[in-house]
MDAnalysis code that builds the backbone (N, CA, C; Angstrom):
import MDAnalysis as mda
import numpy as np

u = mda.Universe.empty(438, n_residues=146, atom_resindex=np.repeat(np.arange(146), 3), trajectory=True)
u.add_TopologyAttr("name", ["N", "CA", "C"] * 146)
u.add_TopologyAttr("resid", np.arange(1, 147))
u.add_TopologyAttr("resname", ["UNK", "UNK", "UNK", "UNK", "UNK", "UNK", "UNK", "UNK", "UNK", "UNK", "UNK", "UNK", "UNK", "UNK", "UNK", "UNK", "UNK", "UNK", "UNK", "UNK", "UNK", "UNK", "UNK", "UNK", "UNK", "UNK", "UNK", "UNK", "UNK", "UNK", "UNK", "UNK", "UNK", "UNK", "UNK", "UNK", "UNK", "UNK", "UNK", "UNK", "UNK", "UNK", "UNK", "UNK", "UNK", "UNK", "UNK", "UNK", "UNK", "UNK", "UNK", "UNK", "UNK", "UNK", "UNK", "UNK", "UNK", "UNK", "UNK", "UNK", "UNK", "UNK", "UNK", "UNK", "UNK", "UNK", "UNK", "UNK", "UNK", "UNK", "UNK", "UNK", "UNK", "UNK", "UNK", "UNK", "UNK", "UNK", "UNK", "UNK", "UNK", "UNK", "UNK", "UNK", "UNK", "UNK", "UNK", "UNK", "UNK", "UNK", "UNK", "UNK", "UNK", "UNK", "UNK", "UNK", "UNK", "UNK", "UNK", "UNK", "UNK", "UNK", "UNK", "UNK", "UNK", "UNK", "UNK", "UNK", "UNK", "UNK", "UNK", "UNK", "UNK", "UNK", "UNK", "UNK", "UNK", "UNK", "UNK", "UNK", "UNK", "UNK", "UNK", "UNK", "UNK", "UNK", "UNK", "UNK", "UNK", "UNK", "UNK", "UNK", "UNK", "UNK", "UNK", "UNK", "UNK", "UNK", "UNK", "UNK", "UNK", "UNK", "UNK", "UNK", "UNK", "UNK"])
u.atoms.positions = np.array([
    [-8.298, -3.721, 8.545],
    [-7.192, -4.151, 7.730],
    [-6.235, -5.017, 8.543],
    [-5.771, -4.306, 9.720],
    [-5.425, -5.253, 10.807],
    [-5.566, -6.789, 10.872],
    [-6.958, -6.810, 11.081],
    [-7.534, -7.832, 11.444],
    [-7.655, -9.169, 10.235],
    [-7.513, -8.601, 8.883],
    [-7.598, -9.178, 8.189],
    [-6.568, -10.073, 7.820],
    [-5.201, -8.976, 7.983],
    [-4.184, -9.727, 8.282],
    [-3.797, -10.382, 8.978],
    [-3.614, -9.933, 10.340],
    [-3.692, -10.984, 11.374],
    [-4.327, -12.941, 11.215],
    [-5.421, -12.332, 10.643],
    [-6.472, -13.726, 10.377],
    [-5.582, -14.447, 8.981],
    [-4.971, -13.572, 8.279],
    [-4.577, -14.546, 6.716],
    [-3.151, -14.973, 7.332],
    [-2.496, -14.102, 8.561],
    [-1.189, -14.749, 9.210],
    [-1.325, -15.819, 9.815],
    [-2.660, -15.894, 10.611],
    [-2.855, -17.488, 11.314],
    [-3.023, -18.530, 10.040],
    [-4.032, -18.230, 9.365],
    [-4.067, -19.350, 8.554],
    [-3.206, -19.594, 8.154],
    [-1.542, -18.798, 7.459],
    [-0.818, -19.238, 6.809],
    [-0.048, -20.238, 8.212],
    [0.169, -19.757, 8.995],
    [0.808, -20.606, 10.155],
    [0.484, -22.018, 10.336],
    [-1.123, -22.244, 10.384],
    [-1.595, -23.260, 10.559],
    [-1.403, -24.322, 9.054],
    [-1.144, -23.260, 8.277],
    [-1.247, -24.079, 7.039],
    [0.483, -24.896, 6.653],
    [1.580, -23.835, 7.833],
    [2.892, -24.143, 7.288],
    [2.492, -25.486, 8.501],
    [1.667, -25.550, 9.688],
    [2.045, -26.614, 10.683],
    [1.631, -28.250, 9.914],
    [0.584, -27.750, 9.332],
    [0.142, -29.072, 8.469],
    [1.137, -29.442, 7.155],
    [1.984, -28.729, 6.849],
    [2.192, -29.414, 5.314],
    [3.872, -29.979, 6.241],
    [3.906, -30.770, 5.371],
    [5.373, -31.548, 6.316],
    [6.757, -30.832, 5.662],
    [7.698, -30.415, 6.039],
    [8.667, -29.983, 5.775],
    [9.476, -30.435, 4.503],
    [9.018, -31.613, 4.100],
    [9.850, -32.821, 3.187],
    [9.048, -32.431, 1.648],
    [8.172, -31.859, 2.274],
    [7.168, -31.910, 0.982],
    [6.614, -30.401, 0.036],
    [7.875, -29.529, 0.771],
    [7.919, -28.657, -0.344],
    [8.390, -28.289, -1.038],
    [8.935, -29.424, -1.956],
    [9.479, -28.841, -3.465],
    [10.401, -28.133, -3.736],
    [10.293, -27.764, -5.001],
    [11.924, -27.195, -5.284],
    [10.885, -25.762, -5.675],
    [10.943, -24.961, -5.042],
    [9.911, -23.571, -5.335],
    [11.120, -22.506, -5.173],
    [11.477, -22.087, -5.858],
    [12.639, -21.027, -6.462],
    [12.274, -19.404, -5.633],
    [12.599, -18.849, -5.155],
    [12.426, -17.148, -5.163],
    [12.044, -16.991, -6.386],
    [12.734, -17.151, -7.273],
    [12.023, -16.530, -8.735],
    [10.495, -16.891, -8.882],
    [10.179, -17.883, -8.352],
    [9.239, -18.734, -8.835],
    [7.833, -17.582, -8.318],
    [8.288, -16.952, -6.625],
    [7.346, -16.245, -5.512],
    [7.170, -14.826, -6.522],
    [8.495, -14.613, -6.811],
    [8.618, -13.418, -7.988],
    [7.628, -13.103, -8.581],
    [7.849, -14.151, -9.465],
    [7.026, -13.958, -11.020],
    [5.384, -14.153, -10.417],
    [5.018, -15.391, -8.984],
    [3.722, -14.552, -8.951],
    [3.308, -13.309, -8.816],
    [3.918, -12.789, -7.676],
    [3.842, -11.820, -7.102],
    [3.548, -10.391, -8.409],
    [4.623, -10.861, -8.926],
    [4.713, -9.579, -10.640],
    [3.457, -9.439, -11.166],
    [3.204, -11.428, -11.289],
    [1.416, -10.880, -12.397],
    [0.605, -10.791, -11.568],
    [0.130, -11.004, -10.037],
    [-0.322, -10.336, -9.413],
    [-0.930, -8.501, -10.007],
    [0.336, -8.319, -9.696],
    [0.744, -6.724, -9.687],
    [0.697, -6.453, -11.351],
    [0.266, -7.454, -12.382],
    [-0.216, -7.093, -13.637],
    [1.406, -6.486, -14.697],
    [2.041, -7.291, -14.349],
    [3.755, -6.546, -14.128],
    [4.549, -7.981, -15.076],
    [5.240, -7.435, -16.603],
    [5.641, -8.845, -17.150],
    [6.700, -9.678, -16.553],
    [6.313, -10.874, -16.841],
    [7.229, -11.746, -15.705],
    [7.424, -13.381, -16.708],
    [8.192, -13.569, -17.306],
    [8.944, -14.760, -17.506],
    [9.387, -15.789, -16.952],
    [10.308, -15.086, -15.811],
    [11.225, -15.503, -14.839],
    [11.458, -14.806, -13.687],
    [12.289, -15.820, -13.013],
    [12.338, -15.133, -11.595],
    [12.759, -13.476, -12.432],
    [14.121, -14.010, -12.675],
    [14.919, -12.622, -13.201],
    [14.136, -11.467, -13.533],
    [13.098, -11.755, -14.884],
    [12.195, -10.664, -15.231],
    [11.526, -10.044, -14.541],
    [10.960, -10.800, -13.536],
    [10.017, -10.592, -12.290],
    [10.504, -9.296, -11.638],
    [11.795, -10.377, -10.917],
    [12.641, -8.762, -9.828],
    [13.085, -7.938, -10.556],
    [13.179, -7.528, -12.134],
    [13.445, -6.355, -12.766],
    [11.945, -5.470, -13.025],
    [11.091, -6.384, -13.274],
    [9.485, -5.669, -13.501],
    [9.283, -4.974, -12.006],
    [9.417, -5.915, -11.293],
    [9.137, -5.349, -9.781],
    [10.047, -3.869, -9.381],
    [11.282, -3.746, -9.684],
    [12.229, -3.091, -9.062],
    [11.502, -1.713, -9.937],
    [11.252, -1.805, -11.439],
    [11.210, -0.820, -12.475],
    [9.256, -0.084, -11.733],
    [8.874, -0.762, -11.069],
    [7.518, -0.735, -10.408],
    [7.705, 0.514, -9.189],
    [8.687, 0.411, -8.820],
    [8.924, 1.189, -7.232],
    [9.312, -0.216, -6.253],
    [9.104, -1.211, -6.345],
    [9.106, -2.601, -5.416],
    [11.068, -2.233, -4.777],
    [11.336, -2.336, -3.681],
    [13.008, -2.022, -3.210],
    [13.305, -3.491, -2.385],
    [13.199, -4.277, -3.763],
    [13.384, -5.629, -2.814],
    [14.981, -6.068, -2.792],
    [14.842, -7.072, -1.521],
    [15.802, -7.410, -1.259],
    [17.099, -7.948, -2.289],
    [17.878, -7.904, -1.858],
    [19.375, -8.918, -2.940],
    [18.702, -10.008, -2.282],
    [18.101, -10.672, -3.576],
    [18.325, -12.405, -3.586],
    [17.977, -13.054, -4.628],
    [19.003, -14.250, -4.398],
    [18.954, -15.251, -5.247],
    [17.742, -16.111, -6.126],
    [17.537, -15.225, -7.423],
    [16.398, -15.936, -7.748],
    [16.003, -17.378, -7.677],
    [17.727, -18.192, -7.846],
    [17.441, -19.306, -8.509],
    [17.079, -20.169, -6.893],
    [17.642, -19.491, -6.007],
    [17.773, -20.137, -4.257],
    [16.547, -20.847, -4.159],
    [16.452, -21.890, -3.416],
    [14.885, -22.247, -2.954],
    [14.141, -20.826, -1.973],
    [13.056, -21.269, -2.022],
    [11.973, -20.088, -1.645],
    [12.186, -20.497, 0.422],
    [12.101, -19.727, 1.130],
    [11.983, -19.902, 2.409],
    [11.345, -18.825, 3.192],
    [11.064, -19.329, 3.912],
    [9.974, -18.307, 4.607],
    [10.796, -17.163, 5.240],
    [12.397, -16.393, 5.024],
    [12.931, -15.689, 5.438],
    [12.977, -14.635, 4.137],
    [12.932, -15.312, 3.224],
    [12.680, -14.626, 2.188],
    [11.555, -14.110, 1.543],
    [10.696, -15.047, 2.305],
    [8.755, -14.443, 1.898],
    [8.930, -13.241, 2.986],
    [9.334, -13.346, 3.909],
    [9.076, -11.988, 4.883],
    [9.681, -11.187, 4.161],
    [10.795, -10.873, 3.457],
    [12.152, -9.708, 2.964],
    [10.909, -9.863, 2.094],
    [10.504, -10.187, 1.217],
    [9.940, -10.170, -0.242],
    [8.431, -9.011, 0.383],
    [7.901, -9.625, 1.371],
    [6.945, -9.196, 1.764],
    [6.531, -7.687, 2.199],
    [8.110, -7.540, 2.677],
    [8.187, -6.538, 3.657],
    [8.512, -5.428, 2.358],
    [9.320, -5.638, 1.103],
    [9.293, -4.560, 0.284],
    [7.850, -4.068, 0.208],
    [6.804, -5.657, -0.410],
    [5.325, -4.991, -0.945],
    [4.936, -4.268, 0.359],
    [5.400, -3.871, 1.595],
    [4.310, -3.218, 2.311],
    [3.721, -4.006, 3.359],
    [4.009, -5.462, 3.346],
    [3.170, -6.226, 3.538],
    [4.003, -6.142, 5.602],
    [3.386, -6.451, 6.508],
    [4.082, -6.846, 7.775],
    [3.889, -8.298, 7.736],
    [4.775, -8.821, 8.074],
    [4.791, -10.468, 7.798],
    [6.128, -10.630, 8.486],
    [6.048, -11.799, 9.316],
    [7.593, -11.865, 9.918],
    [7.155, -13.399, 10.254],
    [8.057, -14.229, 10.689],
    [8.444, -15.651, 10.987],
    [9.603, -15.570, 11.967],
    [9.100, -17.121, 12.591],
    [10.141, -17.430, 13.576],
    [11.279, -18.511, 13.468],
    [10.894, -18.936, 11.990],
    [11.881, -19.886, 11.411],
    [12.041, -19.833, 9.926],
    [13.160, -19.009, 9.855],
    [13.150, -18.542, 8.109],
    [14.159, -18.986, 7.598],
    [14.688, -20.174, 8.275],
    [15.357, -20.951, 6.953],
    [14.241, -22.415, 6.916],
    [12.832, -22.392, 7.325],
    [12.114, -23.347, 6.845],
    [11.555, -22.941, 5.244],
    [11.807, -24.589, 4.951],
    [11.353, -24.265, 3.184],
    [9.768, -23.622, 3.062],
    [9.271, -23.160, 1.811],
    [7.872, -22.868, 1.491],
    [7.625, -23.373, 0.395],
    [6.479, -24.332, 0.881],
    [6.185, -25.302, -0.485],
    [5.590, -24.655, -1.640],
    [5.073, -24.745, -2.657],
    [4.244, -24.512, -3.476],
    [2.498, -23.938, -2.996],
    [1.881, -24.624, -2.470],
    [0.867, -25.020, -1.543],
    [1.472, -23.748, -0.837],
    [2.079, -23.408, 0.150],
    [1.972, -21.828, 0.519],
    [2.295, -21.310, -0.005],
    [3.405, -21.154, -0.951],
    [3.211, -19.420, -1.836],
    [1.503, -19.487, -2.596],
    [0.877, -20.129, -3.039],
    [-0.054, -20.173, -3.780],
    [-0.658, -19.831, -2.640],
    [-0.981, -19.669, -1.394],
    [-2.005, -19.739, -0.371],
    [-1.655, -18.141, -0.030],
    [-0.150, -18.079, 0.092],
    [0.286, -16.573, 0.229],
    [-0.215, -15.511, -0.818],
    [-0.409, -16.011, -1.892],
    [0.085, -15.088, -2.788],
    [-1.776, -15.065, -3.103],
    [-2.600, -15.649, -2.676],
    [-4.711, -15.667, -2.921],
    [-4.760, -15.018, -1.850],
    [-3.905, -14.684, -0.657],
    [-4.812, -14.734, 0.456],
    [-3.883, -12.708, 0.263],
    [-3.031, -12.544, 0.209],
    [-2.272, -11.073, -0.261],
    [-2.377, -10.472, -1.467],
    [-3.415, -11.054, -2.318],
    [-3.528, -10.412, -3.988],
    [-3.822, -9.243, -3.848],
    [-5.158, -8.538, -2.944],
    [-5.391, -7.605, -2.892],
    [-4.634, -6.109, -2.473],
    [-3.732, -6.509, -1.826],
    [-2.655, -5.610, -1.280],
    [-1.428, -5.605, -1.880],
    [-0.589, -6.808, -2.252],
    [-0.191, -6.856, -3.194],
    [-0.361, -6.192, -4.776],
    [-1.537, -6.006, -5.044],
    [-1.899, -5.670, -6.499],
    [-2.232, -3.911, -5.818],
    [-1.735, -3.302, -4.880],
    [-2.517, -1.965, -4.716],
    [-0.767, -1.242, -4.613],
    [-0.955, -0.060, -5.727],
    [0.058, 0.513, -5.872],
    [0.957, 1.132, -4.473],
    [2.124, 0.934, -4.304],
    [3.032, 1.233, -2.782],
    [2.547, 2.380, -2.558],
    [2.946, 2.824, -1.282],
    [2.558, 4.194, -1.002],
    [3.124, 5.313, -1.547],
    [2.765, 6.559, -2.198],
    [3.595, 7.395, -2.582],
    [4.257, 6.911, -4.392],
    [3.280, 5.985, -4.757],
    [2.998, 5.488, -6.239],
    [2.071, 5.571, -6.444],
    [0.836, 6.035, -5.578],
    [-1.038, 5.951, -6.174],
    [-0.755, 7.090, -7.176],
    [-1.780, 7.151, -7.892],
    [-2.150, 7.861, -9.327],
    [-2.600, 9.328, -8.633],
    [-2.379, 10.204, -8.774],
    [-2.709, 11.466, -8.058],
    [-4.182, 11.829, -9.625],
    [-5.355, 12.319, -8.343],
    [-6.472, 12.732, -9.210],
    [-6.321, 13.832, -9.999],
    [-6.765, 14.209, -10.803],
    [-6.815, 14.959, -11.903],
    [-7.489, 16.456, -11.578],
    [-7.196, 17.430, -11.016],
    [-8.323, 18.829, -10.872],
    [-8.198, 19.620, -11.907],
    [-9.353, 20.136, -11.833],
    [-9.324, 21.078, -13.508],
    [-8.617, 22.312, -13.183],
    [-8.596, 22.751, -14.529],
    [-7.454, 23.652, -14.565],
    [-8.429, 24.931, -14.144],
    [-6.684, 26.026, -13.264],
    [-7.593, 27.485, -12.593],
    [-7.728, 27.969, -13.071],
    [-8.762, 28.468, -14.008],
    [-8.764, 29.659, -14.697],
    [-8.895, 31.479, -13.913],
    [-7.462, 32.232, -14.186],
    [-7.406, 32.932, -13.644],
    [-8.972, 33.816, -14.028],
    [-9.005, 34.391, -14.927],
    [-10.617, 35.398, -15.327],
    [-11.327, 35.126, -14.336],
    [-11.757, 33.916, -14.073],
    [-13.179, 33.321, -13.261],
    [-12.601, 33.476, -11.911],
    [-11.549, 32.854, -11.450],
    [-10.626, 33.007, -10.307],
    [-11.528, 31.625, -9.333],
    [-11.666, 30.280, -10.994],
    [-12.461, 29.226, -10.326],
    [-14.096, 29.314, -9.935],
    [-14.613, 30.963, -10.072],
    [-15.935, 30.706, -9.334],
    [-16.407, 30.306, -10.791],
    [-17.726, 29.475, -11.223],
    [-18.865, 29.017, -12.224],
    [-19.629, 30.065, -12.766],
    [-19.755, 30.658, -13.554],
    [-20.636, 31.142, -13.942],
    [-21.934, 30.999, -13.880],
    [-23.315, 31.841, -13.096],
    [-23.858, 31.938, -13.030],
    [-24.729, 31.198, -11.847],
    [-23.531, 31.591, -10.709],
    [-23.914, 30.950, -9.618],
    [-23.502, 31.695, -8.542],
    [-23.560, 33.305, -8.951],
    [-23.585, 35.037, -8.312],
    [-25.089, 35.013, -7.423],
    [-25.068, 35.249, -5.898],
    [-26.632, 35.706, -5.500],
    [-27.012, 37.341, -5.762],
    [-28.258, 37.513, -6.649],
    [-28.339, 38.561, -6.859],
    [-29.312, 39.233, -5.316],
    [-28.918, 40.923, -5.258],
    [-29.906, 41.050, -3.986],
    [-31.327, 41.438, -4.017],
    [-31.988, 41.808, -5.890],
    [-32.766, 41.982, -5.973],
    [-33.872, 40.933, -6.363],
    [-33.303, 39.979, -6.818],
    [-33.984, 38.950, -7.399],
    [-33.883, 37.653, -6.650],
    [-35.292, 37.175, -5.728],
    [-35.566, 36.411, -5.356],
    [-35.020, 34.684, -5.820],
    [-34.318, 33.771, -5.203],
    [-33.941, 32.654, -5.864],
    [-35.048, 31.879, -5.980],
])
Protein backbone atom coordinates (compact mmCIF):
# COMPACT_ATOMS: atom_id res chain seq x y z
CA UNK A 1 0.00 0.00 0.00
CA UNK A 2 3.01 2.02 0.82
CA UNK A 3 4.49 1.58 -2.20
CA UNK A 4 1.68 2.30 -4.19
CA UNK A 5 1.48 5.48 -2.86
CA UNK A 6 4.69 6.50 -2.81
CA UNK A 7 4.72 5.61 -6.74
CA UNK A 8 1.15 7.72 -7.41
CA UNK A 9 3.18 10.66 -5.18
CA UNK A 10 6.06 10.65 -7.71
CA UNK A 11 3.99 10.65 -10.58
CA UNK A 12 1.88 13.39 -9.29
CA UNK A 13 5.23 15.42 -8.68
CA UNK A 14 6.54 14.77 -11.98
CA UNK A 15 3.30 15.57 -13.40
CA UNK A 16 3.04 19.12 -11.26
CA UNK A 17 7.00 19.63 -12.81
CA UNK A 18 5.68 19.36 -16.38
CA UNK A 19 2.47 21.34 -16.45
CA UNK A 20 3.54 25.15 -16.29
CA UNK A 21 2.25 27.13 -13.47
CA UNK A 22 0.27 29.69 -15.86
CA UNK A 23 -1.73 26.97 -17.08
CA UNK A 24 -3.87 25.92 -14.39
CA UNK A 25 -7.03 27.41 -14.57
CA UNK A 26 -9.47 28.65 -12.45
CA UNK A 27 -10.13 25.03 -10.54
CA UNK A 28 -12.15 26.03 -7.36
CA UNK A 29 -11.79 23.78 -3.96
CA UNK A 30 -15.32 23.18 -4.61
CA UNK A 31 -14.56 21.98 -7.86
CA UNK A 32 -11.71 18.99 -5.92
CA UNK A 33 -14.92 18.63 -3.62
CA UNK A 34 -17.52 17.63 -5.68
CA UNK A 35 -14.98 15.09 -7.31
CA UNK A 36 -13.85 13.72 -4.53
CA UNK A 37 -17.90 13.35 -3.19
CA UNK A 38 -18.88 11.27 -6.41
CA UNK A 39 -15.92 9.44 -6.07
CA UNK A 40 -17.16 8.45 -2.65
CA UNK A 41 -20.76 7.91 -4.49
CA UNK A 42 -21.86 11.00 -2.13
CA UNK A 43 -24.46 13.88 -3.84
CA UNK A 44 -22.58 16.73 -5.01
CA UNK A 45 -23.82 19.81 -7.07
CA UNK A 46 -21.35 22.09 -5.80
CA UNK A 47 -18.45 22.77 -4.07
CA UNK A 48 -20.91 23.67 -1.12
CA UNK A 49 -22.99 20.37 -1.46
CA UNK A 50 -19.90 18.42 -1.74
CA UNK A 51 -18.28 19.63 1.76
CA UNK A 52 -21.78 19.11 3.36
CA UNK A 53 -22.17 15.40 1.69
CA UNK A 54 -18.61 14.86 2.76
CA UNK A 55 -18.83 16.28 6.38
CA UNK A 56 -22.53 14.28 6.80
CA UNK A 57 -20.10 11.06 5.53
CA UNK A 58 -17.67 11.17 8.66
CA UNK A 59 -15.05 13.29 6.14
CA UNK A 60 -13.54 16.26 9.20
CA UNK A 61 -12.35 18.47 6.56
CA UNK A 62 -10.73 21.43 6.76
CA UNK A 63 -12.44 25.30 6.91
CA UNK A 64 -12.11 26.26 3.36
CA UNK A 65 -13.12 28.32 0.91
CA UNK A 66 -15.05 26.57 -1.62
CA UNK A 67 -15.12 29.24 -4.04
CA UNK A 68 -10.87 29.88 -3.42
CA UNK A 69 -8.76 28.51 -6.28
CA UNK A 70 -7.65 24.87 -5.66
CA UNK A 71 -3.78 24.70 -4.43
CA UNK A 72 -1.79 22.11 -3.57
CA UNK A 73 -1.97 23.22 0.30
CA UNK A 74 -5.32 22.52 0.18
CA UNK A 75 -5.16 19.09 -1.76
CA UNK A 76 -2.90 18.01 1.20
CA UNK A 77 -5.67 19.46 4.13
CA UNK A 78 -8.38 17.89 1.76
CA UNK A 79 -6.31 14.79 1.55
CA UNK A 80 -5.26 14.40 4.86
CA UNK A 81 -9.12 14.37 6.15
CA UNK A 82 -9.71 11.25 3.44
CA UNK A 83 -6.86 9.39 5.23
CA UNK A 84 -4.83 9.98 2.51
CA UNK A 85 -0.71 11.00 3.60
CA UNK A 86 0.08 13.51 1.01
CA UNK A 87 2.10 16.58 1.87
CA UNK A 88 3.92 19.28 -0.50
CA UNK A 89 6.63 21.61 -0.39
CA UNK A 90 4.90 24.42 -2.08
CA UNK A 91 1.25 24.86 -1.21
CA UNK A 92 0.43 28.03 -2.35
CA UNK A 93 1.29 26.54 -6.00
CA UNK A 94 -1.93 26.45 -8.11
CA UNK A 95 -3.46 22.79 -9.20
CA UNK A 96 -4.58 22.68 -12.58
CA UNK A 97 -7.41 20.68 -13.72
CA UNK A 98 -5.02 18.04 -15.36
CA UNK A 99 -3.92 17.25 -11.64
CA UNK A 100 -6.91 17.08 -9.66
CA UNK A 101 -8.20 14.75 -12.47
CA UNK A 102 -4.78 12.79 -12.21
CA UNK A 103 -5.23 13.05 -8.29
CA UNK A 104 -8.46 12.16 -7.98
CA UNK A 105 -7.86 8.40 -10.95
CA UNK A 106 -4.81 7.75 -9.35
CA UNK A 107 -6.68 7.99 -5.24
CA UNK A 108 -10.27 6.65 -6.34
CA UNK A 109 -9.65 3.57 -4.71
CA UNK A 110 -8.90 4.81 -1.25
CA UNK A 111 -10.76 7.59 -1.51
CA UNK A 112 -14.01 5.58 -2.30
CA UNK A 113 -13.09 3.07 0.88
CA UNK A 114 -15.11 3.97 3.92
CA UNK A 115 -12.66 6.06 6.85
CA UNK A 116 -11.59 4.06 9.50
CA UNK A 117 -13.99 3.28 12.23
CA UNK A 118 -16.99 3.85 9.39
CA UNK A 119 -16.54 0.18 7.72
CA UNK A 120 -19.90 -1.71 7.87
CA UNK A 121 -19.45 -4.11 10.86
CA UNK A 122 -20.40 -7.95 9.66
CA UNK A 123 -23.47 -9.36 10.59
CA UNK A 124 -23.21 -12.70 13.24
CA UNK A 125 -26.15 -14.69 13.87
CA UNK A 126 -28.01 -14.44 16.65
CA UNK A 127 -27.00 -16.61 20.23
CA UNK A 128 -29.39 -18.71 20.84
CA UNK A 129 -29.32 -19.31 24.49
CA UNK A 130 -31.12 -23.30 24.41
CA UNK A 131 -28.33 -24.42 21.95
CA UNK A 132 -25.72 -22.15 23.79
CA UNK A 133 -24.62 -21.71 19.75
CA UNK A 134 -23.58 -25.46 19.44
CA UNK A 135 -25.61 -27.00 15.79
CA UNK A 136 -27.55 -29.59 16.16
CA UNK A 137 -26.46 -32.77 15.40
CA UNK A 138 -22.93 -32.36 15.47
CA UNK A 139 -22.68 -34.27 19.32
CA UNK A 140 -19.75 -37.27 19.05
CA UNK A 141 -21.52 -40.19 20.14
CA UNK A 142 -19.14 -42.89 22.13
CA UNK A 143 -20.93 -45.78 20.90
CA UNK A 144 -21.44 -45.18 17.42
CA UNK A 145 -18.67 -45.23 15.08
CA UNK A 146 -18.48 -41.86 12.71
Amino acid sequence: MKRVIRIALMALVALAVMVPANAAGKVTVGDFLTQIAQVKNLSATDGAAAAASLKAAGVNLPVLDVKATLNEGAVAQIASALGLNVSTNSPQAPFSQTQMDAFVATFASEIGRPLPGNEPQPMSPPFDPETKGLKKGHHKSQTEPI
